[in-house]
KEMI-718242 format. One record per residue (C-alpha): residue number from 1; x, y, z; residue in three letters. Coordinates in nm, 3 decimals. Each point is the difference from the previous one (the first is absolute). Layout:
BEGIN
{NUM, {X, Y, Z}, ALA};
...
END
This chain:
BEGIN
{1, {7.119, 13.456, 15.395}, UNK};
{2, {0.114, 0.232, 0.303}, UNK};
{3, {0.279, 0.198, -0.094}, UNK};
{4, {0.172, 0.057, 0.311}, UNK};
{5, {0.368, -0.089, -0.075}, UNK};
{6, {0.216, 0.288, -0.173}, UNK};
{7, {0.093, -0.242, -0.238}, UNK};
{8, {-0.342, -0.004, -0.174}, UNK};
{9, {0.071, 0.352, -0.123}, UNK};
{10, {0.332, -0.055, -0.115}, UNK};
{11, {-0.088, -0.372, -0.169}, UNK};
{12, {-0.295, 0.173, -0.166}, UNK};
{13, {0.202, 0.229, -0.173}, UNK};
{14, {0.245, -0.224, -0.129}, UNK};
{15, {-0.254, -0.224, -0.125}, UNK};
{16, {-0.196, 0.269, -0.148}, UNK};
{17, {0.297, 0.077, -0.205}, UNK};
{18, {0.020, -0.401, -0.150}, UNK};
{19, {-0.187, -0.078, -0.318}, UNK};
{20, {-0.274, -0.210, 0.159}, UNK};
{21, {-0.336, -0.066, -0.059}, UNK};
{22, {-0.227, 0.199, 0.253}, UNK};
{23, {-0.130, -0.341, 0.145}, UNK};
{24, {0.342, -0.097, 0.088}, UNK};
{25, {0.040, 0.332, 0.193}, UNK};
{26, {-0.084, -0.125, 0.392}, UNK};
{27, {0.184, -0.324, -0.034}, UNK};
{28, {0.279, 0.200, -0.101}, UNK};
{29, {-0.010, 0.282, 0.249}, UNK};
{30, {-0.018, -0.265, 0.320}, UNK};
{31, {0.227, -0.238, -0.140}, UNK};
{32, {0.309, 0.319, -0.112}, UNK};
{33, {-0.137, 0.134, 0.414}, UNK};
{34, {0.116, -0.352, 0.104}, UNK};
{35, {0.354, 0.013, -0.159}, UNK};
{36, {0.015, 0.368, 0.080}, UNK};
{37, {-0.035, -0.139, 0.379}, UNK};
{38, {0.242, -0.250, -0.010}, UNK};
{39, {-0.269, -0.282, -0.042}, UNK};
{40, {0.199, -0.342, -0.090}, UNK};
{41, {-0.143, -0.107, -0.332}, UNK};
{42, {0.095, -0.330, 0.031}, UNK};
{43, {-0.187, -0.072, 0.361}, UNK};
{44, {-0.354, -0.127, -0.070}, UNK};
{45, {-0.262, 0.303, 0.085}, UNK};
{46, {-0.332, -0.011, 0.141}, UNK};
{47, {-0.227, 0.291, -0.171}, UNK};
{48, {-0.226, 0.145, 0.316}, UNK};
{49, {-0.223, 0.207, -0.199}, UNK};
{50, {-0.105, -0.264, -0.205}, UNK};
END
């Protein structure tokens, strides 16, 4: 994952801050970086790293 977006920084320490199992943790980050952006949640999304 390239962390390039100020988000990143600021989703990672929200989520890091969540009770979450440590496997959950990268979902979490880019999907809270997402909302954080003004992503619309409810607009299908096509994952480019994957």
């Amino acid at each position: 994952m390239c962390i390039n977006h100020p988000n990143y920084l600021e989703a990672l320490e929200t989520v890091l801050s969540w009770d979450i199992p440590d496997e959950a943790i990268p979902l979490a980050v880019a999907d809270q970086a997402k909302l954080m952006s003004g992503f619309d949640y409810e607009q299908p999304y096509i994952n480019i790293l994957q």
